[in-house]
TORZA-217229 format. One record per residue (C-alpha): residue number from 1; x, y, z; residue in one letter. Coordinates in steps of 0.001 Angstrom, whole numbers, plus 500000, padded with zeros to 6 digits. Layout:
# residues N
{atom NUM {X Y Z} 'A'} ...
# end
This chain:
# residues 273
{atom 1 {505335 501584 509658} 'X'} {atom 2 {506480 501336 513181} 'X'} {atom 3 {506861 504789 515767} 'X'} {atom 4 {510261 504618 515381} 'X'} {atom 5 {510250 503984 512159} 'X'} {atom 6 {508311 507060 511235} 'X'} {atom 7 {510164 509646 514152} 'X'} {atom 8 {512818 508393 512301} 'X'} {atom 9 {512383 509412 508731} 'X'} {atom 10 {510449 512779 509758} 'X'} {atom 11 {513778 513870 511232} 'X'} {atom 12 {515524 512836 507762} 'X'} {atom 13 {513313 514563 505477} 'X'} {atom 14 {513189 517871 508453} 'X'} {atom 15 {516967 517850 507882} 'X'} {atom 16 {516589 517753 504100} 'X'} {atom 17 {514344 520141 504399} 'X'} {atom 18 {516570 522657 506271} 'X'} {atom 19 {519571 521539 503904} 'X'} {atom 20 {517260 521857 500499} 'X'} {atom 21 {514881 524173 501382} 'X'} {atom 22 {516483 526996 504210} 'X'} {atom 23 {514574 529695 502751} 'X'} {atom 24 {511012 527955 503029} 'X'} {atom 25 {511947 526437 506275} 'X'} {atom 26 {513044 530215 507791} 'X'} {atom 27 {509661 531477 506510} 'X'} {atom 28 {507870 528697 508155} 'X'} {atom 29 {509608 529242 511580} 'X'} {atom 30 {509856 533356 511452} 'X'} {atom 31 {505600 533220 510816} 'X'} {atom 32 {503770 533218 513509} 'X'} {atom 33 {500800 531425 512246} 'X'} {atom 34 {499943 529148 509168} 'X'} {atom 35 {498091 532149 507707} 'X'} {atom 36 {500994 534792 508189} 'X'} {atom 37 {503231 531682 506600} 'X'} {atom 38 {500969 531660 503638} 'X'} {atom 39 {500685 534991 502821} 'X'} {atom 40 {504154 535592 502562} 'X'} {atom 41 {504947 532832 500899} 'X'} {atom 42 {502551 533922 498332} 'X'} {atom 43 {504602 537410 498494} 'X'} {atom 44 {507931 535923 497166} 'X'} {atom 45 {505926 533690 494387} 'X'} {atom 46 {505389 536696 492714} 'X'} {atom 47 {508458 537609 492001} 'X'} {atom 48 {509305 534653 490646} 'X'} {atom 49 {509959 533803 487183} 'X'} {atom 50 {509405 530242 487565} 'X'} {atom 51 {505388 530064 486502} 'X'} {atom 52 {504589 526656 485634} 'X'} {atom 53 {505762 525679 489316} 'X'} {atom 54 {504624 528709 491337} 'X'} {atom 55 {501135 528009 489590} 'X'} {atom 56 {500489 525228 491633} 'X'} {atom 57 {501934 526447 494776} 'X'} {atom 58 {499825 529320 494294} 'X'} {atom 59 {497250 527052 493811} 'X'} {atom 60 {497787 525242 496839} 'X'} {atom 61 {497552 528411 499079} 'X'} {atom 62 {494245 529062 497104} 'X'} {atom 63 {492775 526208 498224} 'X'} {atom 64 {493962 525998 501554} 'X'} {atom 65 {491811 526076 504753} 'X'} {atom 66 {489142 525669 502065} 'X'} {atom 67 {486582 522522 502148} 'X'} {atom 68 {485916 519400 499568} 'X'} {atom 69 {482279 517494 499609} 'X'} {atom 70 {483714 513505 499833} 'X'} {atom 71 {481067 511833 497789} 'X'} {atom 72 {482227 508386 499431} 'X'} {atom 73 {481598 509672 502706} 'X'} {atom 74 {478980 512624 502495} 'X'} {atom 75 {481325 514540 504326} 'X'} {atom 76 {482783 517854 504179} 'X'} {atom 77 {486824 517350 504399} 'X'} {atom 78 {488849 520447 504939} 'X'} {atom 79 {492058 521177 502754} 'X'} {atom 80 {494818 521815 504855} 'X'} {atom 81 {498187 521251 502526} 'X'} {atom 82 {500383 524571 503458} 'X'} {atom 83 {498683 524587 507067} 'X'} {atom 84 {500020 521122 507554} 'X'} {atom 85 {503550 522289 505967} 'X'} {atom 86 {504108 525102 508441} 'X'} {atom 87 {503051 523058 511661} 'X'} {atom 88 {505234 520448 510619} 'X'} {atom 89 {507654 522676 510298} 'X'} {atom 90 {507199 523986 513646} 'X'} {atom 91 {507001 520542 515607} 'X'} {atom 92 {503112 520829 515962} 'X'} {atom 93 {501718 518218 513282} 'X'} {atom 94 {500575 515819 515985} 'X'} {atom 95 {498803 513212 513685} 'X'} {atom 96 {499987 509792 514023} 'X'} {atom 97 {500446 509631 509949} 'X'} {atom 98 {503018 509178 507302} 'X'} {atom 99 {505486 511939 505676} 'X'} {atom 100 {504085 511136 502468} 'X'} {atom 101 {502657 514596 502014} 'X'} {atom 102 {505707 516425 503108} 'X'} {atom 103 {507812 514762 500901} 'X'} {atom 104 {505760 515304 497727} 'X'} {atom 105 {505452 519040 498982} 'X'} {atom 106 {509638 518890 499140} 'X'} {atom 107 {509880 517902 495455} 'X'} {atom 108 {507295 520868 494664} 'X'} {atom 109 {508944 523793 496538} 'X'} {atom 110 {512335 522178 495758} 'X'} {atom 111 {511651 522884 491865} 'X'} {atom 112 {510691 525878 492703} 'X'} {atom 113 {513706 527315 494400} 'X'} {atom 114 {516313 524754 492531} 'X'} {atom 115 {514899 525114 489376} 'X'} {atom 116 {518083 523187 487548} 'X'} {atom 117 {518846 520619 490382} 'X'} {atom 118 {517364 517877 490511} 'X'} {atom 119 {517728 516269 494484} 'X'} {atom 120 {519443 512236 493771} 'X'} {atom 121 {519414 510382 496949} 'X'} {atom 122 {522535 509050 497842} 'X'} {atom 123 {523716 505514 496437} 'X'} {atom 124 {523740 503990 499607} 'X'} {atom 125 {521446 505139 501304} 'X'} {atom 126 {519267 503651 499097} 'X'} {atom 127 {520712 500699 499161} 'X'} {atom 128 {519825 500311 503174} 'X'} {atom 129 {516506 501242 502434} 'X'} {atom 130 {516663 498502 500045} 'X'} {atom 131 {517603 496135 502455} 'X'} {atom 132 {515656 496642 504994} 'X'} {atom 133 {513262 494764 503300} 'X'} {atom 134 {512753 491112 502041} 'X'} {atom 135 {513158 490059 498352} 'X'} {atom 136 {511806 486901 496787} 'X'} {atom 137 {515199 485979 495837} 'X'} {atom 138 {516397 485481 499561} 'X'} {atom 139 {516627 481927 500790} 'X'} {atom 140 {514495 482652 503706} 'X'} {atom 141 {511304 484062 501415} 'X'} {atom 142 {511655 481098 498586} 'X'} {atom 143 {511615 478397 501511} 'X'} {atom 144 {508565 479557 503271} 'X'} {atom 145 {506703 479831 499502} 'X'} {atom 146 {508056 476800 498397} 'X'} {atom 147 {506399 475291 501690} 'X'} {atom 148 {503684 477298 500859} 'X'} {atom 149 {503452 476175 497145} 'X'} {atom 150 {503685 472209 498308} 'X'} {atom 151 {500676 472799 500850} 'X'} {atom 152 {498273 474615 498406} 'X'} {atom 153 {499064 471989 495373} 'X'} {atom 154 {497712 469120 498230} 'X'} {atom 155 {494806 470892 498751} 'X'} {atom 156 {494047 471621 494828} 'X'} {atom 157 {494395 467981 494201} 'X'} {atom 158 {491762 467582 497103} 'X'} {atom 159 {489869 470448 494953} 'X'} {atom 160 {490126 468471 491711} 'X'} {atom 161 {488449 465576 493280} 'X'} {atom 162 {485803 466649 494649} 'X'} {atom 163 {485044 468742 491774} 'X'} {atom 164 {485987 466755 489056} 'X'} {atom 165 {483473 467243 486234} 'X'} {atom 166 {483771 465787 482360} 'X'} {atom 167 {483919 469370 480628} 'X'} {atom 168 {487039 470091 483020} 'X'} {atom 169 {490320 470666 481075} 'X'} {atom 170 {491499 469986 485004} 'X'} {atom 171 {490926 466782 486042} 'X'} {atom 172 {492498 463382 487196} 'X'} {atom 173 {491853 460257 484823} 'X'} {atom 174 {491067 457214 486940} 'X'} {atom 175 {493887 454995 488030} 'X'} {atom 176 {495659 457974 488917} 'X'} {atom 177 {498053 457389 491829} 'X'} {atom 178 {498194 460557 494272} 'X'} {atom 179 {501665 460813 493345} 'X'} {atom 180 {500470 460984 489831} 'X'} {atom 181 {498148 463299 490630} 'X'} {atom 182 {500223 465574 492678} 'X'} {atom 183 {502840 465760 489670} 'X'} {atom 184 {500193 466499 487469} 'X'} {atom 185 {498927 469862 489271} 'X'} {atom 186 {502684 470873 489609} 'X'} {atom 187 {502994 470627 485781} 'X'} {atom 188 {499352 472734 485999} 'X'} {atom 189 {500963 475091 488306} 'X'} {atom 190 {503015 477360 485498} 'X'} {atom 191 {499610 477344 482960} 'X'} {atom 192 {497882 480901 484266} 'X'} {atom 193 {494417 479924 483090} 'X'} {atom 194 {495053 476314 485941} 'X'} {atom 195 {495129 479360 488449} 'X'} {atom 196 {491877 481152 487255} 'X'} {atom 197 {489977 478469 487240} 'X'} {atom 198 {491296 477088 490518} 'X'} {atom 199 {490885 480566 492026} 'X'} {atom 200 {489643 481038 495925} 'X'} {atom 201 {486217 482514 496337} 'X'} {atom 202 {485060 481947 499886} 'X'} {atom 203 {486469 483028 503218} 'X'} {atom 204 {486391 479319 504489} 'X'} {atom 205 {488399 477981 501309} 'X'} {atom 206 {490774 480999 501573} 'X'} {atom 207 {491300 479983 505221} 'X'} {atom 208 {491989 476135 504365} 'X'} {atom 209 {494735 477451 501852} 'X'} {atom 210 {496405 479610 503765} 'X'} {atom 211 {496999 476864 506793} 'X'} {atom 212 {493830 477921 508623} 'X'} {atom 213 {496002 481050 510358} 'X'} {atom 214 {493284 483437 509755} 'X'} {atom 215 {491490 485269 512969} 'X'} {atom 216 {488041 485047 513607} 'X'} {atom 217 {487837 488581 513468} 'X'} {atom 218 {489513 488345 509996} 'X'} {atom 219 {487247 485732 509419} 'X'} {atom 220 {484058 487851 510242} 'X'} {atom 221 {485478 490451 507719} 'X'} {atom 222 {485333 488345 505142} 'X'} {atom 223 {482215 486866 505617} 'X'} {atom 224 {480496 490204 505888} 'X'} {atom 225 {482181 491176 502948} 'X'} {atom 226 {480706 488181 501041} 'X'} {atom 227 {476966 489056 502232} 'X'} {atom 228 {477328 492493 500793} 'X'} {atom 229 {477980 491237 497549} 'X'} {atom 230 {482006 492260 497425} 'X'} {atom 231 {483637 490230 494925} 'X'} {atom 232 {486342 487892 495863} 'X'} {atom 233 {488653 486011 493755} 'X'} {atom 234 {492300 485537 494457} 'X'} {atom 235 {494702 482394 492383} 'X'} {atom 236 {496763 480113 494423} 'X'} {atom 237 {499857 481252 492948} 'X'} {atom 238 {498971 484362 494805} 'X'} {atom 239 {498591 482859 497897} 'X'} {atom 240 {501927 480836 497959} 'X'} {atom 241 {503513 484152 498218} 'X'} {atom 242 {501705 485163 501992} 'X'} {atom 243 {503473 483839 504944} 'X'} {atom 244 {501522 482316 507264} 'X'} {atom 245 {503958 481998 510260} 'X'} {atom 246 {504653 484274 513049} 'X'} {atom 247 {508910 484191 511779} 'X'} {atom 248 {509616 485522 508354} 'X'} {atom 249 {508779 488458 505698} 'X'} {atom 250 {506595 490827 506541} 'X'} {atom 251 {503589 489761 503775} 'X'} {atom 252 {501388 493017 504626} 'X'} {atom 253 {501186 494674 501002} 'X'} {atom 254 {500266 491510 499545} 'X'} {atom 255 {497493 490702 501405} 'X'} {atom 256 {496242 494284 501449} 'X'} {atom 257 {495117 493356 497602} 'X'} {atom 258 {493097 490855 498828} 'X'} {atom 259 {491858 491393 502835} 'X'} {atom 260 {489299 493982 503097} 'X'} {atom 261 {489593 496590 505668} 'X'} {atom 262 {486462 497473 508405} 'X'} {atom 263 {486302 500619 506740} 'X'} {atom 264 {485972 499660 503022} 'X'} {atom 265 {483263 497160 504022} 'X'} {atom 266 {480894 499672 505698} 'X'} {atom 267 {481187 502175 502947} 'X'} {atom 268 {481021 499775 500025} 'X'} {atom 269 {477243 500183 498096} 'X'} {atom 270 {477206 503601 499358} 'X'} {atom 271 {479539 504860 497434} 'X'} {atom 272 {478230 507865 495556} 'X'} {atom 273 {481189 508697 493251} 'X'} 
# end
């Protein structure tokens, strides 16, 4: 998500907020710390009537400003939920993050004090959120996997070749023309267990399939990945839907499944949970 982007949809769900939720936000703005905010917040839940809901808000100022052991880490993480609410609130949440939290606060304190309503975002504004994004039914997406699709089944047949062994189901009888052959791993293509068994492993072979666009840093990644063990195993059907160009669909939550972050390397076989 880009910095306008999120500026952007903080001052959407800040207005919904204010619209939805006037009471909360009035309580957030008239306190003059988190702690003030809290405790009379906590004030009004008991004279509620609503107690399935105000259990968990209660529960949230409970644990607030309290602190978590991460077993990943080894770390001690403070809980900040409400804290975070009321200097949001406020303009003074400074962390370059999402509004993920605020939002799933919003549907909490929005049962709360609309116990019957249920908020239903508008038609179309959906609809251009919808559309700010790529499908795989637009022209542009299926031409750059088709593209995709034609490059990877050369390769495979390359693949089959070199690997061709007698106990294969996979394999190219001899005679076979490379047009034969190429026709033969496109009728392969729609059989899932053609993909498992042709399945990428390595960081060089994932490279070769995907055009050879990978970094070296991306690169490195990988191959310290593979040293420490991390599995890795990803079909070529799955890869024909990246885009390895610098025009076209953004291909970012696809290849999150299957790129491993700095982070997730450095922590992985320490992981005490």
């Amino acid at each position: 998500m880009t910095s306008d982007t999120r500026i952007t949809e903080t001052k959407q769900w800040k207005t919904l907020y204010e619209q939805h939720l006037p009471e909360l936000t009035s309580l957030a703005r008239t306190s003059p710390n988190a702690e003030d905010f809290k405790q009379r917040l906590a004030e009004s839940l008991r004279l509620s009537s609503c107690m399935e809901t105000v259990k968990h808000l209660q529960t949230l100022i409970a644990y607030d400003q309290t602190g978590v052991h991460e077993l990943s880490t080894g770390e001690r993480m403070q809980i900040q939920t409400l804290t975070y609410l009321w200097q949001w609130l406020n303009g003074l949440f400074i962390a370059d993050s999402s509004v993920d939290l605020f939002i799933d606060l919003f549907h909490q304190f929005n049962a709360y004090y609309h116990p019957r309503s249920r908020l239903k975002p508008d038609r179309n504004r959906v609809k251009r959120q919808m559309s700010r994004w790529a499908t795989g039914l637009d022209e542009e997406v299926m031409q750059i996997r088709t593209r995709n699709k034609r490059r990877i089944i050369g390769l495979l047949v390359k693949k089959i070749e070199r690997h061709r062994t007698p106990s294969s189901r996979y394999y190219f009888p001899e005679g076979m023309t490379d047009e034969e052959k190429t026709r033969q791993v496109n009728e392969w293509w729609s059989i899932a267990r053609f993909h498992l068994t042709m399945a990428i492993k390595s960081p060089s072979e994932l490279n070769a399939f995907l055009g050879d666009s990978l970094s070296a840093d991306t690169l490195l990644l990988l191959t310290q990945a593979k040293r420490k063990g991390m599995p890795f195993f990803v079909t070529p059907y799955y890869l024909s839907l990246l885009n390895t160009g610098d025009e076209g669909y953004d291909d970012a939550t696809i290849r999150s499944y299957i790129f491993y972050s700095r982070e997730l390397i450095d922590t992985y076989g320490s992981i005490k949970a």
